[in-house]
KEKOLZA-555580 format. One record per residue (C-alpha): x, y negated, z; residue number from 1. Coordinates in nm, 2 decimals, padded with zeros to 4 digits. Each point is the difference from the previous one (the first is absolute). Layout:
<rs>
[r [X,Y,Z],NUM],
...
</rs>
This chain:
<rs>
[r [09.20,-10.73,11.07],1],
[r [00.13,-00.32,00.00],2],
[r [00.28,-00.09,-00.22],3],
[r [00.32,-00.13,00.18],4],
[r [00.39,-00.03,-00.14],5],
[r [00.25,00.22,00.18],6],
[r [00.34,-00.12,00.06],7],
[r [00.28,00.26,-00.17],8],
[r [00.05,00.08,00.39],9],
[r [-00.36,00.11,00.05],10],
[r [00.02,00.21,-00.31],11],
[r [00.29,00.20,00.07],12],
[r [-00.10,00.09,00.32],13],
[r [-00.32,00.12,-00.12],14],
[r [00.16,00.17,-00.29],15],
[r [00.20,00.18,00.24],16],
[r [-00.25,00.05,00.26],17],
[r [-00.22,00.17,-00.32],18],
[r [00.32,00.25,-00.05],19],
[r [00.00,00.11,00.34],20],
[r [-00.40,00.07,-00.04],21],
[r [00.04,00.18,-00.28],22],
[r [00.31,00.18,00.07],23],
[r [-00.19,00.16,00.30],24],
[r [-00.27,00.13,-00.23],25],
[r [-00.19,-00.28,-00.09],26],
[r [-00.16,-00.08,-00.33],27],
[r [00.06,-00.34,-00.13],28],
[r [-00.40,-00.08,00.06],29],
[r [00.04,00.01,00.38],30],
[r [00.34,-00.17,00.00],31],
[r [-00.18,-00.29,-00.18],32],
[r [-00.33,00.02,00.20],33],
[r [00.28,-00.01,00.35],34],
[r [00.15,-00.32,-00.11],35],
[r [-00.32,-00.16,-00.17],36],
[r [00.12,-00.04,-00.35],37],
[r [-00.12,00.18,-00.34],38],
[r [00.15,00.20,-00.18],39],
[r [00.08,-00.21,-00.23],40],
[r [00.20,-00.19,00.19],41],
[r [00.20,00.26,00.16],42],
[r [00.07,00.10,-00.35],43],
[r [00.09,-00.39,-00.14],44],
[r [00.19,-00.02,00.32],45],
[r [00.18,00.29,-00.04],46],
[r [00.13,-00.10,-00.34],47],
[r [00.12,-00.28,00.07],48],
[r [00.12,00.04,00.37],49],
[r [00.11,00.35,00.00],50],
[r [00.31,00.10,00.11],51],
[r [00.08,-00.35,00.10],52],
[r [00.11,-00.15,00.32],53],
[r [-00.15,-00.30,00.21],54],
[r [00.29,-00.26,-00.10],55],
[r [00.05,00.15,-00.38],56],
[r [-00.39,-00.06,-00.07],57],
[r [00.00,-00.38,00.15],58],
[r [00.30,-00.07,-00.19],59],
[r [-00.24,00.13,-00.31],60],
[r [-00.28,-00.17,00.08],61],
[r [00.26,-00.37,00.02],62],
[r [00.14,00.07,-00.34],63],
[r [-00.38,00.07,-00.16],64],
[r [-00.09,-00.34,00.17],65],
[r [00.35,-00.14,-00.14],66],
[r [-00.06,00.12,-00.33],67],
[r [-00.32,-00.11,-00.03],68],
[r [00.11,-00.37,00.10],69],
[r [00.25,00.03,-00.25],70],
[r [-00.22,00.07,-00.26],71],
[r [-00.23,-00.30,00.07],72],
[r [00.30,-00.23,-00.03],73],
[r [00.08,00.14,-00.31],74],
[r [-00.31,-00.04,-00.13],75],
[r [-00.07,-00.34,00.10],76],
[r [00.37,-00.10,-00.16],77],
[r [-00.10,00.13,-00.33],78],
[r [-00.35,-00.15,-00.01],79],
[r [00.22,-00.31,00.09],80],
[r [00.21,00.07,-00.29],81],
[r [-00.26,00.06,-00.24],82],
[r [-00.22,-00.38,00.13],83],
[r [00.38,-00.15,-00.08],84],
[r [00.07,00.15,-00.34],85],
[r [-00.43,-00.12,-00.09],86],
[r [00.07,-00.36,00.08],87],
[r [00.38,00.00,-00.12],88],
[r [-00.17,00.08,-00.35],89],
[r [-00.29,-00.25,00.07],90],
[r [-00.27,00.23,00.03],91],
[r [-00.19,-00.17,00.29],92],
</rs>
């Protein structure tokens, strides 16, 4: 199976399309084999999606990728910090 990313969109739906599966008798093997993903996934998915809706999980996924931009500033400005305090002291 190829491996492809999923917009937050794509995995709701599926999320909820594997509720309605199961809640008319499924197992959670079929519902996964029905919308070609493993079970794994439905389960990861599920974690992190469930009982979210479309607009509340993209507005997660822009503060991940927020936070995660955040954190490379702050890193770079501290290695910054730490190069400036070296040659202040004439290490170089």
């Amino acid at each position: 199976m190829p491996t492809r990313k999923h917009t937050p969109e794509e995995i709701i739906g599926k999320l909820r399309e594997a509720e309605i599966l199961l809640a008319q008798g499924g197992t959670t093997a079929d519902a996964c084999r029905r919308l070609s993903i493993a079970e794994q996934t439905y389960y990861r998915w599920r974690k992190e999606y469930g009982g979210l809706k479309t607009d509340q999980a993209r507005r997660m996924k822009d503060l991940e990728k927020e936070n995660a931009r955040l954190r490379r500033a702050i890193s770079d400005l501290t290695l910054d910090k730490l190069i400036l305090q070296e040659a202040a002291r004439g290490n170089f």
